[in-house]
N, C-alpha and C positions, 0 to 999 in steps of 0.2 A: 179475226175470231180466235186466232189463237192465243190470244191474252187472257181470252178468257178460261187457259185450261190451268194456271198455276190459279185463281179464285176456287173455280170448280174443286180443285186439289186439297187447298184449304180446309173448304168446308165440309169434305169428307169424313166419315166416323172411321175409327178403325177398322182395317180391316177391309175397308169401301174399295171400291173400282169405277173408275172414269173411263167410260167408253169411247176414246175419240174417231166420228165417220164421218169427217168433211171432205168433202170432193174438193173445196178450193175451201183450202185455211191457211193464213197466215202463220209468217212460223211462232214456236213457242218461245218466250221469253227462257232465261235462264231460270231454272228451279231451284230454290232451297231446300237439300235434301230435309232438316229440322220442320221447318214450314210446309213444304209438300208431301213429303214421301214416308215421313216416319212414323211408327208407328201401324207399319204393313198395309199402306196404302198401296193401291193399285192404277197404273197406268197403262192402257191398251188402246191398241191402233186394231180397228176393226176397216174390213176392207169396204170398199163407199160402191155399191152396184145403181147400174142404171136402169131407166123402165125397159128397155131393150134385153138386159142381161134375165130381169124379171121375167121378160117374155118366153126369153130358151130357155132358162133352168124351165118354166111350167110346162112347155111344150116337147121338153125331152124328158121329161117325170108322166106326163102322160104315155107318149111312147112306150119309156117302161114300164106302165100301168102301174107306179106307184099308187100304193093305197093309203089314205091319213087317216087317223084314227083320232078323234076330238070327243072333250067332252067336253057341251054346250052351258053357261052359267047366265042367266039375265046379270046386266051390269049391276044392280044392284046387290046380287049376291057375290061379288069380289070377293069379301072377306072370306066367305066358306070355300072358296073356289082355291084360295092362296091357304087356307089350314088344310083343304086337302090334299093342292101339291105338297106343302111342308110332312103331312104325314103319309104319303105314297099310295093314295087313294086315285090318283089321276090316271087314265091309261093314254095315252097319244098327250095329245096339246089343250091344256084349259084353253075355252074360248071364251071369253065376256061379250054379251052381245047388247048391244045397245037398245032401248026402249024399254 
């Protein structure tokens, strides 16, 4: 898989960021900074959790009676969902709900 991150890289617009979270990736080929990276492209290693880690972070978030705050969007209304994060209308975490 990790061939596929100097493509991914490529096809990036300026400015873009490539999130890489594979638990078992192959390594990366060498990069062309011209071809990959210019142009203020972005490359990140995001850390890869498992359904176990899922389970304590929620289990010790209740504990601390963490509270979330969401504001609920039917999937089809994405677009208003994403113009009212972009303009600060959002309080907690947009949720797109399916159906």
């Amino acid at each position: 898989m990790g061939d596929l991150v100097p493509v991914a890289l490529e096809a990036l617009d300026r400015s873009g960021t490539l999130a890489v979270a594979g638990i078992h990736l192959t390594d990366i080929p060498a990069l062309n900074y011209q071809r990959h990276l210019f142009q203020e492209r972005n490359l990140r290693s995001v850390t890869s959790n498992t359904r176990a880690d899922g389970t304590e972070f929620l289990r010790t978030a209740a504990q601390l009676g963490i509270q979330v705050t969401v504001s609920p969007y039917q999937l089809s209304r994405a677009p208003e969902a994403l113009a009212d994060l972009a303009a600060g209308r959002v309080h907690g975490a947009a949720v797109l709900i399916p159906g």
